[in-house]
C-alpha positions in Angstrom: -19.7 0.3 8.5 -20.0 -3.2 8.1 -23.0 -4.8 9.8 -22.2 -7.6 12.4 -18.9 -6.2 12.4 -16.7 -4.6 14.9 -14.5 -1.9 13.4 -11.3 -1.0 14.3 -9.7 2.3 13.0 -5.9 2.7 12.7 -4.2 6.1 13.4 -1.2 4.0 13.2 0.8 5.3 10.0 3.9 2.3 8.0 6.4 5.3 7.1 8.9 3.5 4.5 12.2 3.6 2.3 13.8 6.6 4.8 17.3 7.5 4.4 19.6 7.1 7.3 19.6 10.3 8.3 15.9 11.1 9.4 16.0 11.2 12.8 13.2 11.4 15.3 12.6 14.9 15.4 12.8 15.0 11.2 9.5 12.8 11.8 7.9 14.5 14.7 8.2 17.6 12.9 7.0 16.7 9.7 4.1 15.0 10.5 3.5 17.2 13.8 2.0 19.5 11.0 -1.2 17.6 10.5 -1.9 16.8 14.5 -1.0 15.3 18.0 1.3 12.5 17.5 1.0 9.6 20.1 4.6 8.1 19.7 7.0 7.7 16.4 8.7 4.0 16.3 11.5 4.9 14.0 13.2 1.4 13.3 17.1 2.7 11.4 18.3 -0.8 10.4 14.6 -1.3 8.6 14.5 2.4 7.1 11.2 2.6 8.3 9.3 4.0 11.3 5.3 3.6 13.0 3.9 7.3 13.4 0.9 6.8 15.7 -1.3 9.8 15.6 -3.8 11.1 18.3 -6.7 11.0 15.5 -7.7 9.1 12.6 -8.4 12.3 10.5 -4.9 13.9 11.6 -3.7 10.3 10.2 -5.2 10.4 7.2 -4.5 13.9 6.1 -1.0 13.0 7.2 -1.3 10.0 4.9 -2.8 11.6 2.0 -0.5 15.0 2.0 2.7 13.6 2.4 2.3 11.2 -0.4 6.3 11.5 -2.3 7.1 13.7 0.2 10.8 13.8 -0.1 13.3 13.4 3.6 16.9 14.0 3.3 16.3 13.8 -0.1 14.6 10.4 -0.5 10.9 9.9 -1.0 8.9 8.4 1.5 6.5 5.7 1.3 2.9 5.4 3.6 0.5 2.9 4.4 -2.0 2.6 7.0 -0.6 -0.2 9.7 -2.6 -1.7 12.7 -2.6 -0.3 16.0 -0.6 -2.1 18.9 -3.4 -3.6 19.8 -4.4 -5.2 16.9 -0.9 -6.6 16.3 -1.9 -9.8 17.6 -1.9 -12.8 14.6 -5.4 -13.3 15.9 -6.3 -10.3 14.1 -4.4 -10.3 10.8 -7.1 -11.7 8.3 -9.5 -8.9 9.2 -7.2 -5.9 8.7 -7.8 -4.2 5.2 -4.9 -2.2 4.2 -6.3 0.5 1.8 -9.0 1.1 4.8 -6.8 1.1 7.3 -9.0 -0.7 9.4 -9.7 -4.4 10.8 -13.4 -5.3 10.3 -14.1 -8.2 13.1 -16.9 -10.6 13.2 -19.0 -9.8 16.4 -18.7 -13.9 17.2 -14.6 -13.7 17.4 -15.4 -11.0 20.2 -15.8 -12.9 23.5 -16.0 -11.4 27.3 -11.8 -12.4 27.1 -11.3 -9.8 24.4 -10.2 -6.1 25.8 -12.2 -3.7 23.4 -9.7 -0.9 24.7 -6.7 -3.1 24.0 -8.1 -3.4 20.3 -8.6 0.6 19.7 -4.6 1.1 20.5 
């Protein structure tokens, strides 16, 4: 933890290069193996899809165990990816991607910014 920091965790998993057959439930199932899943964002045109998990951990075993695991025959690719709230372009130069987290300067945090908002 990074002092005079606030630190935002993602359990918000990039799931890349699927084939265009994985369907919801190919996703649900798969990574319904290492915990609660919040919502799956698959995106067909983009061959990609957002796995939100309930918790961090669940998220990172998730992301370390299914690394070239193979869908329909085509191996995936993971990344950590910011939570809905931390979507905003207001955020972007404090997310680190191998941490999967955004580190933000206490001063950027005024009484206007939602704490909650952040953490989804």
């Amino acid at each position: 933890m990074k002092e005079g920091y606030l630190t935002v965790c993602s359990t918000t998993l990039w799931v890349g290069h699927l084939s265009k057959l994985v369907q919801q439930d190919d996703l649900s199932d798969t990574f319904g193996t290492y915990g609660e899943i919040v919502s799956i964002d698959l995106i067909p045109p983009r061959g990609c899809a957002f796995v939100c998990m309930n918790r961090r951990m669940d998220a990172y075993r998730a992301l370390k165990n299914l690394h070239k695991f193979r869908l329909h025959g085509k191996q995936i690719t993971l990344a950590w990816a910011p939570g809905k709230g931390m979507k905003d372009k207001l955020w972007k130069d404090y997310w680190d991607l191998d941490l999967g987290c955004s580190y933000i300067p206490v001063d950027k945090v005024t009484t206007q910014v939602n704490i909650t908002d952040l953490e989804e």
